[in-house]
DRENDO-1510 file (C-alpha; in Angstrom, 1 decimal, always signed):
<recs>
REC; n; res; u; v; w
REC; 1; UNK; -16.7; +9.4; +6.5 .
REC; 2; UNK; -14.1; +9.3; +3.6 .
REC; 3; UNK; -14.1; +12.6; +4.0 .
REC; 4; UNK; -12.3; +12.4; +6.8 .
REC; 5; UNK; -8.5; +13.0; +7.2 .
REC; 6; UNK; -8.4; +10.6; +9.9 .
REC; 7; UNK; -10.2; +8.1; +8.9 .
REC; 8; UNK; -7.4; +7.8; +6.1 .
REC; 9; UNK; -4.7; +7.9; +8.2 .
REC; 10; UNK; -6.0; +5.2; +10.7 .
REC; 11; UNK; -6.6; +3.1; +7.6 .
REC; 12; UNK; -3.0; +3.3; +6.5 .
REC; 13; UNK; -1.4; +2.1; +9.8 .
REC; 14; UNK; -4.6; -0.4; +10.3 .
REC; 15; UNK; -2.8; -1.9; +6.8 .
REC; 16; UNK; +0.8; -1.2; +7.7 .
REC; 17; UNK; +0.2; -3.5; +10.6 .
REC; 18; UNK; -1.8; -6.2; +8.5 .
REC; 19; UNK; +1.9; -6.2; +6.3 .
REC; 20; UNK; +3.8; -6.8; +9.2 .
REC; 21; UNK; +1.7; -9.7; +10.1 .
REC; 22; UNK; +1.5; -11.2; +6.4 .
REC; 23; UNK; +4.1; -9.9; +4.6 .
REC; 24; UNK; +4.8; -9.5; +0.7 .
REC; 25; UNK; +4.6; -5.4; +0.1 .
REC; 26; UNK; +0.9; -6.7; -0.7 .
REC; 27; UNK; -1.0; -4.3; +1.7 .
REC; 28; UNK; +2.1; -1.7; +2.3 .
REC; 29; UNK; +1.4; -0.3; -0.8 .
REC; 30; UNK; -2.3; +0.3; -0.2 .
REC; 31; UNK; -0.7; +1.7; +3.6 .
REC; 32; UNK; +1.0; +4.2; +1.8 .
REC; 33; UNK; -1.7; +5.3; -1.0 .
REC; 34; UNK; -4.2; +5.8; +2.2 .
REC; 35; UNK; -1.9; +7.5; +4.4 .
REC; 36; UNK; -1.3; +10.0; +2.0 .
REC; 37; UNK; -4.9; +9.7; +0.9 .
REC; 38; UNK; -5.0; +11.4; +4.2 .
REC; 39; UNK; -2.5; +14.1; +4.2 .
REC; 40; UNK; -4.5; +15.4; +0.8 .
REC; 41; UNK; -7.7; +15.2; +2.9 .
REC; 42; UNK; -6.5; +16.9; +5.3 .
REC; 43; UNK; -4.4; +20.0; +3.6 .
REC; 44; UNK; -8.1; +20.0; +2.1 .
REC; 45; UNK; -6.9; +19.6; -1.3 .
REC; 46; UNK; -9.3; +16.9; -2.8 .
REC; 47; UNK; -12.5; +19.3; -1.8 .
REC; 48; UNK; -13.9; +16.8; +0.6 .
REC; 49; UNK; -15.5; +14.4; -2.0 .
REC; 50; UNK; -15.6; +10.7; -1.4 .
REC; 51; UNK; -15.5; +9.5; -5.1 .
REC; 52; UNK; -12.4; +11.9; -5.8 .
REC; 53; UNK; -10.8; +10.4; -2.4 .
REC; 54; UNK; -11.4; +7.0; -3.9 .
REC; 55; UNK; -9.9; +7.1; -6.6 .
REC; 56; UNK; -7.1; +9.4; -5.7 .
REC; 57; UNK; -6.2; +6.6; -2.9 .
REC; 58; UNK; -6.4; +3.7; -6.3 .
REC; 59; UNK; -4.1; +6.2; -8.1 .
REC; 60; UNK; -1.2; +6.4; -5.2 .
REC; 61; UNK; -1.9; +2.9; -4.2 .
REC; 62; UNK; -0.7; +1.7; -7.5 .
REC; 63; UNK; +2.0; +4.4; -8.2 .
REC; 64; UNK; +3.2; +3.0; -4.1 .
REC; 65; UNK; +3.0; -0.7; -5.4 .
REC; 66; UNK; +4.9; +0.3; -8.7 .
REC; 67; UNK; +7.8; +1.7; -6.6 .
REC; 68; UNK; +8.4; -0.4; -4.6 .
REC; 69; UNK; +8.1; -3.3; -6.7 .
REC; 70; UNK; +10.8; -1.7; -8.7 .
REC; 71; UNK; +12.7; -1.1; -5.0 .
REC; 72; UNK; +12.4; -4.1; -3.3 .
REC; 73; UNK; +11.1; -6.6; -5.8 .
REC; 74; UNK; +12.3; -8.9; -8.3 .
REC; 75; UNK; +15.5; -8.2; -10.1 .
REC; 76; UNK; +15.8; -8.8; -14.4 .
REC; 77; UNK; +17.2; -12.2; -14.2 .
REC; 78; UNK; +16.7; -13.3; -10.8 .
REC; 79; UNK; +15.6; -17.0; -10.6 .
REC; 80; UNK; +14.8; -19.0; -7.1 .
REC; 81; UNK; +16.1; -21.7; -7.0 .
REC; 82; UNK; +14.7; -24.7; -4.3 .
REC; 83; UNK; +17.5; -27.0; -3.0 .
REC; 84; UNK; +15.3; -28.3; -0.8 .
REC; 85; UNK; +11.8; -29.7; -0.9 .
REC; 86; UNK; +9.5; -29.0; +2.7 .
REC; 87; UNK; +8.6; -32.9; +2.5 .
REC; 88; UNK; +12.5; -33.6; +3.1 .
REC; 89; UNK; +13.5; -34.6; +6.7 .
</recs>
């Protein structure tokens, strides 16, 4: 079943939508890793092995979660600062 180019794919927009519901770029970068997870699969490049899908999907999951923590995350030297406390009326 990992075998499958498919299955990949419907497991990257299965997460892409769990990342619009709780967002943080938690699951987007597994979204990514498995989508193109997928394309490999399917160009038939990984040889149809479920241990080499694995952990070719760990390898671009993190390389996807690198990026775009170095895109869209926090800047050197960014601080947040509360100015207001969620108990305050």
């Amino acid at each position: 079943m990992l075998a499958s180019w498919w299955v990949w794919i419907a497991a990257g927009f299965a997460l892409g939508v769990v990342e619009v519901l709780v967002p943080g770029f938690i699951f987007l970068g597994f979204a990514i890793g498995a989508v193109f997870t997928g394309v490999l699969v399917g160009l038939g490049l990984l040889g149809g092995s479920a241990p080499v899908a694995l952990l070719v999907f760990a390898v671009l999951s993190v390389l996807a979660w690198l990026g775009l923590r170095a895109t869209v995350g926090v800047r050197p030297g960014q601080v947040k600062i509360w100015d207001r406390d969620i108990n305050d009326k």
